[in-house]
N, C-alpha and C positions, 0 to 999 in steps of 0.2 A: 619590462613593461610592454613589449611589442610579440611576445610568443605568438605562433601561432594557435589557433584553436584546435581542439581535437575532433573528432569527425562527430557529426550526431547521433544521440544514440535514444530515439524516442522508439517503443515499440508499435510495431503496426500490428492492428488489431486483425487478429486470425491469423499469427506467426507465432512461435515462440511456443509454450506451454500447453496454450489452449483454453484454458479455467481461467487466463488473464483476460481482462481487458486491455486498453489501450491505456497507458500512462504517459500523459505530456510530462517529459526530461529530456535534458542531452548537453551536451555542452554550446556554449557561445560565449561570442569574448565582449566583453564587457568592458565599454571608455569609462576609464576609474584615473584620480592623481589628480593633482596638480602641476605649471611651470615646466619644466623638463624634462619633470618623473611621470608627466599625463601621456598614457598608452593606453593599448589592450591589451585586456587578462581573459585567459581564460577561465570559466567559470561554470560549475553544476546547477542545473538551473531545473526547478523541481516546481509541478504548477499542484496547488492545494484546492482543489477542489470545493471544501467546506469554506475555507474564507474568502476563496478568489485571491488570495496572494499567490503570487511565482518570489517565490525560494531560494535563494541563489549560494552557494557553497562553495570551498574552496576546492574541495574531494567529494566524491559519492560516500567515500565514507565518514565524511562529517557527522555531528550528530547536531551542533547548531550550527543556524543559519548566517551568515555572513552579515544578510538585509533582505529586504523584500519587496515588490512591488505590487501595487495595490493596482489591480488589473480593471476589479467592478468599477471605479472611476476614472479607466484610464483611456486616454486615445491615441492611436496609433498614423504615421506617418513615413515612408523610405522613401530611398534616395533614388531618384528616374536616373532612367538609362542613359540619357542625354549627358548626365554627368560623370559619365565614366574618365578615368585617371590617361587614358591612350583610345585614337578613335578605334582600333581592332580589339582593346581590350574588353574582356569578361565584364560585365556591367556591375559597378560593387552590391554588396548584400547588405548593407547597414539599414536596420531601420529604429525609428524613436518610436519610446514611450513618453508619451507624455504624462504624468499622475503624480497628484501630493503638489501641485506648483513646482514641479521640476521635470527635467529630462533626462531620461537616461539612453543613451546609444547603446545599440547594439550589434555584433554581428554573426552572421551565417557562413558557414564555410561558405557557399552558395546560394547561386539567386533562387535556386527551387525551394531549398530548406526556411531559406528565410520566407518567403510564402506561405509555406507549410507551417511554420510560426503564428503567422498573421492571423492567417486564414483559424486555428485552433484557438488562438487566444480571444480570439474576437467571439467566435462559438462559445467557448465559457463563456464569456462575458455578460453573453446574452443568456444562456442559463441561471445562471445565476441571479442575473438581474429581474428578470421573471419568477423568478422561483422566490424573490422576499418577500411578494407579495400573496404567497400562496401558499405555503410552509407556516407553520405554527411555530411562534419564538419558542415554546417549551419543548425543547428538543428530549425533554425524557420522555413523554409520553409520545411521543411522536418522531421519531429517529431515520436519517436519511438510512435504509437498506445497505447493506456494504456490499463492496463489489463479489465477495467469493463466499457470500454470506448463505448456509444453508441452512435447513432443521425446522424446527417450528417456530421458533421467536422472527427467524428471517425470513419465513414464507406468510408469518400475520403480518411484518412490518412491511412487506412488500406489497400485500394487498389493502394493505391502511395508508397507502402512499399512493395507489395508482393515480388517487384523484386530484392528485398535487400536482401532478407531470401528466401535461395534456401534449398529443399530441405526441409522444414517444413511440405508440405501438402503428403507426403508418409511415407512410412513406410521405406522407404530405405535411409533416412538420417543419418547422422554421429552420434553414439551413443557415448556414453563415456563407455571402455573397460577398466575398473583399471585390473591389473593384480598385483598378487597376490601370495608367497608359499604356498600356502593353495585350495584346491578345495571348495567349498562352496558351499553346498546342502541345498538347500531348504524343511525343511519338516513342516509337521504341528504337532506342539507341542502341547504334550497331554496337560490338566491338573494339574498332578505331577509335569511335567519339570517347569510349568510356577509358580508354587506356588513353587518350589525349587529355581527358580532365583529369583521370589523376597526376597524370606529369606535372600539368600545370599546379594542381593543391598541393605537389610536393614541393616546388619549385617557391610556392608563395609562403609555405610554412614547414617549421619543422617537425618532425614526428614525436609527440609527447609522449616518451618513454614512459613516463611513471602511470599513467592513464591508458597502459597498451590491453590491460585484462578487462577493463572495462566497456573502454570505445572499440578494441578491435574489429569490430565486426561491422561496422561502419555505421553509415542511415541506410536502412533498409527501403528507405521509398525511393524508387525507380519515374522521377518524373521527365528524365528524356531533354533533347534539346529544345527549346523556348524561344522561336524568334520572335522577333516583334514587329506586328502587323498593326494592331489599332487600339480600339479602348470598347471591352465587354468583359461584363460580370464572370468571373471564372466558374460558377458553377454551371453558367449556359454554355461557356464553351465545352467544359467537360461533357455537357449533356450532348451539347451538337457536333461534338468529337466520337463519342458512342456511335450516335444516328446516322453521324454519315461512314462509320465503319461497319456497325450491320447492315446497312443497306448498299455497301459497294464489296465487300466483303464477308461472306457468309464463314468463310474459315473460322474469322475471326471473332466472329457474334460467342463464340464458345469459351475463350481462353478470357476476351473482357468482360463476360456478360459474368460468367462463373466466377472469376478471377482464382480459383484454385492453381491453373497450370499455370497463371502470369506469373502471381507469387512464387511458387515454385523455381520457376524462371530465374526471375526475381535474386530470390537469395542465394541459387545457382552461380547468377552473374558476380553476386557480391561476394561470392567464397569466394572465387576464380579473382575477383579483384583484390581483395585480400592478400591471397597466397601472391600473386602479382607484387603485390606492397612491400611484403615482406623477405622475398626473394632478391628483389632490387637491394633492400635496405642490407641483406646479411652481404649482399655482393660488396656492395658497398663497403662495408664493415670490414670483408677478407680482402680488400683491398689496402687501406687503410692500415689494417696489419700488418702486411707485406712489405710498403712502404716504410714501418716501422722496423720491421726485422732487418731489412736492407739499411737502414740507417742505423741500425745496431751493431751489424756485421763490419759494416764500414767502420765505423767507432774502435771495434775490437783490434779490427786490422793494422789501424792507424795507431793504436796504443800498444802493439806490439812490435809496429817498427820502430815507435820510441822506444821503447823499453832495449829492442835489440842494439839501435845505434848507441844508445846512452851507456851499455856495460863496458866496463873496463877491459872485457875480452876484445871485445872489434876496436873499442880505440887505441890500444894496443899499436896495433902495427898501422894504422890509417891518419895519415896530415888531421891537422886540425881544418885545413883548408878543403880537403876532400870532403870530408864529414860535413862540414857546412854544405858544400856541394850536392850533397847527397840529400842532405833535409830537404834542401830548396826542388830538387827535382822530384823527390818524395811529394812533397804539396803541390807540383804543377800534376802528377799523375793524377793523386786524389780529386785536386779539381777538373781535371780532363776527364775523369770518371765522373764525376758528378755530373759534367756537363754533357757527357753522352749520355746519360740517364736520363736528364732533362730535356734532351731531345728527341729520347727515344718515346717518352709520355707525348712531347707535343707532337712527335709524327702519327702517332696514336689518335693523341683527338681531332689532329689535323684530318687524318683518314674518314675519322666520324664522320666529323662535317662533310669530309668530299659525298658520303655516302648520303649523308640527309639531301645535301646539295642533290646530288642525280637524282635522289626519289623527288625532290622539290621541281626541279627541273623537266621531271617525266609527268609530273603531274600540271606543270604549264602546260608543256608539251601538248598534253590532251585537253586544256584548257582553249587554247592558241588554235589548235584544229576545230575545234567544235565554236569558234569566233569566226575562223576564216568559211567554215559552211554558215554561219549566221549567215556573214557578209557575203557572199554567193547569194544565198538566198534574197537578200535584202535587195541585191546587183540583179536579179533576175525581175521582183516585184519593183523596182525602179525601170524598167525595160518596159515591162510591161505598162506599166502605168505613162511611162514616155509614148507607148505606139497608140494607146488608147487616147494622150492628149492631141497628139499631131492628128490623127484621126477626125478629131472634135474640129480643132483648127482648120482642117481643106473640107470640112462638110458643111462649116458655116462661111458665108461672105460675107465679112463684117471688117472694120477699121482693125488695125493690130492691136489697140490699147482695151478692146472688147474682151481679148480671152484671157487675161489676166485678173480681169475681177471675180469670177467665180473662185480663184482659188486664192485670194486676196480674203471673198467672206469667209470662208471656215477658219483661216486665221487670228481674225476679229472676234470670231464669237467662242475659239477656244479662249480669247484672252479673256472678254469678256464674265467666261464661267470661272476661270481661273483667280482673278478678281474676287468673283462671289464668294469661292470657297476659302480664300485668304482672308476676306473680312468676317465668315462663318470660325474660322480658326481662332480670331483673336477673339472673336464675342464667347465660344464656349470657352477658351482661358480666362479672362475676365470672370465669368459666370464661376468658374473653378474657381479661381482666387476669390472669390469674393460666399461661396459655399465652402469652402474651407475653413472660412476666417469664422460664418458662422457655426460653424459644428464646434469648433473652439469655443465659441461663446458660451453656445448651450452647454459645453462637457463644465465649464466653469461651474457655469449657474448649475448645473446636476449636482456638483462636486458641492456647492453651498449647500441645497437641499438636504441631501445624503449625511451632509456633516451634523447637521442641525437633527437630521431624523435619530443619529447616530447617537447624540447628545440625551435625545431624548428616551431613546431605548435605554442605555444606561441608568439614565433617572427613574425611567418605568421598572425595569430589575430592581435599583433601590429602595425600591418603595413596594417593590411586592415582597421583596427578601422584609420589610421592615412589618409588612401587614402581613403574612404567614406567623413572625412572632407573635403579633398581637395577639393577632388567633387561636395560638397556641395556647397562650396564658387565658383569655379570654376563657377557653374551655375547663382549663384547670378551676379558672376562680368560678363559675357557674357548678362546677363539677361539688365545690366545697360549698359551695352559697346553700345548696340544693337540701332539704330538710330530711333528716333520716326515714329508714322507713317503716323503722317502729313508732317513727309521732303520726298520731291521728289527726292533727289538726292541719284544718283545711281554711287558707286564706286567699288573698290575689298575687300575692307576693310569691309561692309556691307555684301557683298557675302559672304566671310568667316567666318565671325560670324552668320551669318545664318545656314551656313552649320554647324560649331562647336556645336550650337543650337540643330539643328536635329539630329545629329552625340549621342552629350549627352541625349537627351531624350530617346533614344532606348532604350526599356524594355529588360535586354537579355533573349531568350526564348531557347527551346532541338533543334531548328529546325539550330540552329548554332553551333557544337559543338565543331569546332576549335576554339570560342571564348574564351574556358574556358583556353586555354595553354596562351592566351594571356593576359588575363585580368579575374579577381576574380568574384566571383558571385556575383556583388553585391546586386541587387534589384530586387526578383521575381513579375512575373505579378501578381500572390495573393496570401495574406500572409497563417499563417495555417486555420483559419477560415474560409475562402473561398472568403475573401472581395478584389477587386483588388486596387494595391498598388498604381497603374498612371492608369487617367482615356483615353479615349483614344481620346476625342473631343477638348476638351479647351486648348489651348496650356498655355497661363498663369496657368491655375489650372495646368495642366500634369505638370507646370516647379515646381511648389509650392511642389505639392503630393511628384515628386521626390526628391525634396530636402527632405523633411519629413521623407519620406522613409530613406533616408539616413543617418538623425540624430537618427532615431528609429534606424537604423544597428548600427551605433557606439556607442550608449546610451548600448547596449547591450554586443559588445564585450568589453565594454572598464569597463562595471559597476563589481564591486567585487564579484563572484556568489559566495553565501555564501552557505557552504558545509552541513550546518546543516538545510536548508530549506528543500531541500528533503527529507533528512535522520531523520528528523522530523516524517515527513508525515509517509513514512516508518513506522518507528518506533511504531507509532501513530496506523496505522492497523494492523502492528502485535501484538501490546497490545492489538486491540479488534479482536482478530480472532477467540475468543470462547465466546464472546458476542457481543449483539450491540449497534453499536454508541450509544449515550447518552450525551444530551447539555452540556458544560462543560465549565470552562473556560478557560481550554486548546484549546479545539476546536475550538473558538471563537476567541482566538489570532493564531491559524493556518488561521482561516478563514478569518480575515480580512490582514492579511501580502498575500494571493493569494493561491488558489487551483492549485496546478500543472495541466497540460492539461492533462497527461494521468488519473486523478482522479476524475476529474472535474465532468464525467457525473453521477459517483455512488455517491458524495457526494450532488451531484443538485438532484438527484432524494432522495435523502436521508433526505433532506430538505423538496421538496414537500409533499411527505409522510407525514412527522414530522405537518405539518399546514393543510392538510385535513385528520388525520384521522377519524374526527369527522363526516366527510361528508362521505369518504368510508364506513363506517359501517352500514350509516341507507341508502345503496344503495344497490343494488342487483347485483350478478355477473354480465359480460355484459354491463354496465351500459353506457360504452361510446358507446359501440359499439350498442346496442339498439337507440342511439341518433343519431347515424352517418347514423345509417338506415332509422331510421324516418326523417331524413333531407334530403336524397338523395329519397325518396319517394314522399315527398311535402315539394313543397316551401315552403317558408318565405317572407316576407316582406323586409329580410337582405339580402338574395341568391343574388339579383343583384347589391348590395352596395358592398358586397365581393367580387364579379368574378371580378368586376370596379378595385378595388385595388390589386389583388392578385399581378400582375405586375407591380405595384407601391411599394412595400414593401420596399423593398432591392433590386432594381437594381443592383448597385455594387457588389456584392455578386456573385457568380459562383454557387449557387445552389438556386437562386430565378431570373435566369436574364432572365428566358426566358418559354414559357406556357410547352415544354415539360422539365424541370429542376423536378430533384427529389422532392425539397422541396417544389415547387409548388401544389401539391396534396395532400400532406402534412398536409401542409398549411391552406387548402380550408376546411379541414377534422374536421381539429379541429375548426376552425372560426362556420364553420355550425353547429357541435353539440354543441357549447356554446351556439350559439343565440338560440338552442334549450334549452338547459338546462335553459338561464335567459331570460325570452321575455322581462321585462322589459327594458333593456339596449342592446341585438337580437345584432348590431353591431356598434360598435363608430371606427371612423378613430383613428387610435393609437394601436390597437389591437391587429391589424395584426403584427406591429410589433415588439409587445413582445411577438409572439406565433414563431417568426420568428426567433427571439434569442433563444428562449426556444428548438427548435425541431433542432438545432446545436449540442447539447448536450442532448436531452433527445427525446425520440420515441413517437409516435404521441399521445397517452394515457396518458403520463407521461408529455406530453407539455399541453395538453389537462387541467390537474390534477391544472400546473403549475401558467396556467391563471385561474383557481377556486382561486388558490392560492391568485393572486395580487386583483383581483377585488374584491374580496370576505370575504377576511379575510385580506390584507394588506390595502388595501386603505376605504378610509371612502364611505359612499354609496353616490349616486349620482356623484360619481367621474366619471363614464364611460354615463351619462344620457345626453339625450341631450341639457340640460340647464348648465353641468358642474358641477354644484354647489358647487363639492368636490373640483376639481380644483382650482377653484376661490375663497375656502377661503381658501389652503394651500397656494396662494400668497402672501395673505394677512399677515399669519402667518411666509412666510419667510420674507416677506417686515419686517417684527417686530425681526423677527434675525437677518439681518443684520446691523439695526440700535444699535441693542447693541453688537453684534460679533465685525464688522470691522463699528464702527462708522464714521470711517473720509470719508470709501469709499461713505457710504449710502447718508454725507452731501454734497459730490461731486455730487454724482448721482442727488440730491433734488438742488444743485445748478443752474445747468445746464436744471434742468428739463426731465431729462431720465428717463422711465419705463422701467427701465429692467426687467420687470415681463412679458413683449410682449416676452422674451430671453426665460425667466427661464419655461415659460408655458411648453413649446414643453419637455424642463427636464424632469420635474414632472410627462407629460401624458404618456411616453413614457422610462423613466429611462434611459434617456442617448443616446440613442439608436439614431443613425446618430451626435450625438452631438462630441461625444470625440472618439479618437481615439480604434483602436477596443482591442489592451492590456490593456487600462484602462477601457474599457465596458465590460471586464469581469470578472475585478477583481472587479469593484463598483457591478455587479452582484450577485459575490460569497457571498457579504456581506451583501446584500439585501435578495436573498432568504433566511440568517441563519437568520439574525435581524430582518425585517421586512423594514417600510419607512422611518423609522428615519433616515436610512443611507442615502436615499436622502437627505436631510436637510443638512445633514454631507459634502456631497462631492459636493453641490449645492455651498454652503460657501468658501470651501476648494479651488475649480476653482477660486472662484473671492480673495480671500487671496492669490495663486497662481501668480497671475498677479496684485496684487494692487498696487503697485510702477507703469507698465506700466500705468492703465488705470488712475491715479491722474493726469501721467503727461500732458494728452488729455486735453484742454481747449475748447473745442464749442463741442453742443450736438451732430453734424454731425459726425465726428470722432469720438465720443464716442459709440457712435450705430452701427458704423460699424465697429469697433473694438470689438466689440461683439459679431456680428454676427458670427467672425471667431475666436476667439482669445481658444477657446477650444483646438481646434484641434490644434495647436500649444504648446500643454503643452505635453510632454512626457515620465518626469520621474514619476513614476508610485508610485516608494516609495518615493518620497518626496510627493508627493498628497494623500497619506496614512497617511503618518506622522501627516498632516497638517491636515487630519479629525478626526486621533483618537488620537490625543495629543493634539493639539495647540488649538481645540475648545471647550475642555472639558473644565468644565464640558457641559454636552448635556444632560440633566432628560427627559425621555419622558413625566412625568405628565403635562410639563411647554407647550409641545406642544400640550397636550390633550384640556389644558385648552383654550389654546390661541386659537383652532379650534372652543370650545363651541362659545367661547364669539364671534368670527367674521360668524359665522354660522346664528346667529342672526342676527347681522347686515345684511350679505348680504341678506338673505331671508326678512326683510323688505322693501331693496331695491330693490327686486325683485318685490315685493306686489304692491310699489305703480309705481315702471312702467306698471304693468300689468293692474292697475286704469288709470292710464294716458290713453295708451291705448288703453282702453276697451269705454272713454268719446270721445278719439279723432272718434273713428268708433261711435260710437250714434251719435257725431257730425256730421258726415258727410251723415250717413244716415237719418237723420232729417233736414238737412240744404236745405230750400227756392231756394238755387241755386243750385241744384244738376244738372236739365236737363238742364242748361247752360253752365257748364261746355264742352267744347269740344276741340279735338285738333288741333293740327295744321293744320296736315292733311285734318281733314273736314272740317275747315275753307276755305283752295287751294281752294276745290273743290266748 
């Protein structure tokens, strides 16, 4: 219960990777138990950003959380200096939370760390707390930015965000001001002081082995010795710590003003302290061995002078009285040996000490000289001050009891002041205690509010999730109310369900905004991706889309968000924040259950990487960009196949709908220097767009990389050629999966005589992409780019297992076909379509699809061979055929 903790390991921002920010984590130990079993634990402590909870774990690499503290309500309080365990000692680091009607303790290796704590937690707090009131609860349409988030989805939501977060882009935004008894200087510690604290953190804890890969590297903030002088806000002191270092020191204006070289410094110090750490500990260690072997030797020794005296050879000729003799003087050596041994360690650390002692000593020494010039000095201005009073004395004639009072009043009037500032001391404690007591008060009363708002939010989601339904149905029954439109007859009744009609279809947009007192947000014109939700031509599609839209809203508020999804992911990169990702089978079930939106873009580029780095290396810097040159220099034969599509890709979409749209150029960018990179395949319809999902989330280089990725290394070759080939024997191969996956469906589909492979083609060429809705196209994505294509195959199945009860129940091929065509876009829940790919179909072996590609690769290429004979006989035929100039047409016949 009493471990020690392991060293902090929060990252400091502009160290480390670069593309990170700053992540509050690290370790601290945590008062947890009950009665006798109540100690500290150390503890991974993870701060969540989106809810304002800090996170606490047994390991980094946990994947749930222990428990958690509700920080948005919480208030913070540590333990003064005044209270420390010895008057020379280190002033403890514990400080409380107080949240939820409870307390939890905590501590810091350190009183700087535990600051660094305070002082961060406190900053959330206040963001956040700012931020409920300024942020939009419908987090679809409006999505916090993620920290390494690029492309175009994360360059709109960042620009749709700016006006959420005031005050971010100056210097003049609200800081977090912990206030403090203590003034707190910043200096730069030598050396000594840093090789003296860690003695001491060794001394107070021990070193947690199992957390060496993790924490080794220490807390990288360098805050220096901290005496304590008085009580001011720690950000003025930092500031007037700066001001009075460039203004007395110009060196230094450089190294703190930049901070480049400090940092550097910096983590300089903290290898150097490190390898320190660890040198100690393995000394330590071959020590401890030694002492082991020696007590092993000694063992041996002593079991083979038993074994020698005990054989029947020596006792032979030796008294039985001798032989006892001999044992006994046996064991006085042993212990005589033992006891020089243990004399020869304590003359050892005797020595130590004499040596600390002389350095202790030598540093009196020079303590003791520089006392005894004080006092010289002090002996000199007492001289002096004697010849000036005597002085005073024979210049005035006055009674003896005269010159005594002059130096009687400055006496009284220091006492006087001293007086004053004693009863100023108690009044500002008092004033403390009694501001303390209310900031309590109010975080209570906060904490009531917040509960009740809390309450209420809940009740406002149930009731929007429950009026979305309505809505839904609502338009369906107006949809059938509504009079055909082959009847001519005109009443009121038609009117008004007309109007009710148009009334409903209205997309609410900013340019209304007394609508929002009235009525909820329900359905934005486009979701966070950029796709719009209702189109704006077809009135049956616009009635369909909305409805849609509206079961995607309630599928959403009404589904169980489970707290450990995020807090996973979390989790997950702050266990890798001093290494990198690395395939796992962790990361593999993160990745297929959905990449959160603000992670999305560093784990897609993270992947592409991961599948060309075989091609990055034998390329030269430049290498797109050389391409994108040489393709805007001379055409292609592709150049005008692309420009024809570029505005065909994704209409829908708000950053491809129109020639001046960002992603349009984009776009173009990459399409031209692939057809450069591959002339074989230069440009296939389908292309564009997966280059068009890809540059949503990743930058034109990285989209670029993305499509090397699919054509190159995921799909089999001649997949993108203009004969197909690849295509057309993955049909074949899922034709042969679903005859043994969902048998009954495949004997329906072979009854009726339906080729759903005319359906599943556009799947395959394209991953989905205008097929299924666009939350489940980016999660079949996430799991594509980690897996490869197998995951198409997967979620190809998954759709038709999804709907196989409806589509059995369809009896003639008409409806079956067209129940098809649309029946995707109609599925919605995301995790039941997940389930159903990576559970219900297993097993899935890739080898089984490897093979099944060889064996119909052959087939079709034969069937290729002899169309290509057919023909090549039908053209001879015709060019050799007696009646060729008789052939004419209609035309010239008229004439």
């Amino acid at each position: 219960g009493g471990e020690g903790a392991a060293p902090g390991a929060t990252a400091e921002p502009g160290v480390g990777p670069g593309r990170e920010p700053a992540r509050l984590c690290g370790y601290l130990q945590k008062l947890s138990g009950k009665g006798p079993l109540r100690g500290y634990r150390s503890r991974w402590f993870v701060f969540d950003s989106r809810r304002c909870y800090l996170y606490y774990f047994k390991s980094p690499q946990d994947a749930l959380p222990l428990g958690h503290l509700d920080i948005a309500d919480a208030c913070f309080s540590y333990t003064g200096p005044d209270e420390a365990a010895e008057p020379g000692a280190e002033p403890p680091a514990h400080f409380q939370v107080h949240s939820a009607g409870a307390v939890t303790v905590l501590k810091a290796p350190n009183r700087q760390l535990m600051t660094y704590w305070l002082q961060e937690l406190q900053q959330k707090r206040w963001e956040y707390c700012n931020s409920l009131d300024l942020v939009k609860w419908d987090s679809r349409t409006s999505p916090t930015p993620g920290d390494f988030s690029k492309g175009l989805v994360a360059r709109d939501n960042t620009n749709s965000m700016s006006s959420f977060r005031p005050g971010r882009g100056n210097n003049d935004s609200r800081k977090s001001v912990f206030y403090t008894s203590e003034e707190w200087e910043l200096l730069e510690p030598s050396p000594k002081d840093l090789e003296e604290s860690m003695v001491q953190e060794e001394r107070k804890k021990p070193i947690a082995e199992g957390n060496k890969g993790v924490t080794g590297s220490g807390f990288p903030f360098d805050f220096g010795r901290i005496p304590y002088k008085g009580r001011r806000p720690l950000k003025d002191m930092i500031g007037s710590y700066k001001n009075r270092h460039s203004s007395v020191d110009p060196s230094t204006e450089g190294t703190w003003g930049s901070g480049g070289a400090n940092k550097l410094a910096s983590e300089m110090q903290l290898q150097v302290q490190n390898q320190q750490e660890e040198l100690e500990r393995l000394r330590k260690d071959l020590s401890s061995q030694k002492e082991l072997v020696r007590l092993l030797q000694q063992t041996v020794r002593s079991s083979q002078y038993d074994k020698y005296f005990t054989s029947s050879r020596f006792c032979e000729g030796v008294p039985q009285d001798t032989l006892g003799l001999l044992h006994q003087k046996d064991d006085q050596i042993l212990g005589l040996s033992s006891q020089l041994e243990r004399f020869t360690l304590d003359k050892e650390s005797l020595q130590q000490e004499v040596k600390t002692l002389k350095s202790k000593v030598g540093e009196l020494s020079e303590q003791l000289g520089m006392l005894m010039e004080t006092i010289q000095a002090k002996d000199e201005v007492i001289m002096k001050l004697s010849r000036q009073l005597s002085e005073c004395e024979g210049s005035v004639s006055s009674p003896t009891s005269t010159p005594s009072s002059p130096v009687a009043a400055p006496s009284g009037r220091d006492q006087l002041e001293l007086d004053k500032l004693k009863d100023n001391l108690q009044g500002y404690k008092t004033q403390n205690k009694f501001l303390n007591k209310e900031i309590l008060e109010l975080s209570a009363l906060r904490r009531n509010a917040e509960r009740r708002e809390r309450d209420l939010m809940a009740k406002y989601s149930s009731l929007e999730a429950k009026l979305c339904q309505i809505e839904s149905k609502y338009l369906i029954l107006l949809q059938e109310m509504k009079t055909p439109v082959c009847s001519e007859e005109q009443g009121p009744a038609r009117d008004v369900i007309a109007q009710l009609l148009e009334d409903a279809l209205q997309v609410e947009s900013p340019e209304h905004p007394e609508q929002a007192f009235v009525k909820p947000h329900l359905v934005s014109e486009y979701d966070i991706y950029g796709f719009r939700t209702v189109p704006e031509d077809d009135e049956e599609e616009k009635l369909v889309a909305k409805v849609r839209a509206l079961d995607l809203k309630t599928l959403y508020l009404t589904e169980n968000q489970e707290v450990s999804t995020g807090v996973k992911w979390e989790n997950y990169f702050a266990s890798t924040m001093n290494r990198e990702m690395m395939c796992s089978p962790e990361l593999k079930n993160l990745i297929r259950a959905g990449i959160p939106h603000e992670h999305r873009s560093k784990v897609w580029k993270w992947c592409v990487d991961l599948h060309t780095r075989k091609f990055k290396d034998s390329t030269q810097p430049g290498y797109f960009q050389n391409l994108l040159q040489k393709a805007l220099e001379k055409q292609n034969p592709a150049s005008k196949q692309i420009e024809l599509d570029l505005l065909r890709t994704l209409p829908n979409n708000k950053h491809y709908s129109c020639p001046t749209s960002e992603g349009i150029q984009k776009l173009r960018n990459v399409l031209l220097a692939f057809s450069w990179r591959n002339p074989d395949i230069g440009y296939c319809q389908g292309l564009n767009r997966l280059v068009a999902v890809a540059l949503l989330y990743l930058e034109q280089e990285d989209a670029f990389w993305c499509l090397v990725t699919i054509v190159e290394v995921f799909m089999p070759r001649d997949y993108y050629t203009k004969t197909l080939l690849g295509s057309q024997v993955d049909q074949r191969v899922f034709r042969d999966l679903m005859s043994e996956k969902l048998p009954r469906l495949h004997t329906h589909f072979e009854q009726y005589k339906v080729d759903y492979t005319l359906i599943t083609f556009n799947w395959f060429l394209v991953v989905f992409v205008d097929s299924v809705v666009s939350d489940i196209l980016f999660k079949i994505w996430d799991s594509f780019l980690y897996e490869g294509p197998k995951v198409i195959f997967r979620f190809a199945l998954a759709l038709f297992k999804y709907k196989e009860e409806e589509i059995l129940k369809l009896q003639d091929s008409m409806s079956i076909f067209k129940y098809l065509r649309y029946f995707t876009r109609t599925i919605l829940d995301a995790r039941k379509l997940i389930s159903i790919s990576f559970g219900d179909l297993n097993p899935f072996p890739l080898r089984q699809i490897r093979n099944r590609r060889a064996y119909h690769l052959e087939k079709v290429r034969l069937e290729l061979t002899e169309l290509e004979a057919i023909r090549e006989d039908f053209l001879r035929e015709r060019d050799t055929s007696p009646d060729k100039g008789e052939l004419v047409s209609d035309e010239e016949e008229d004439t």
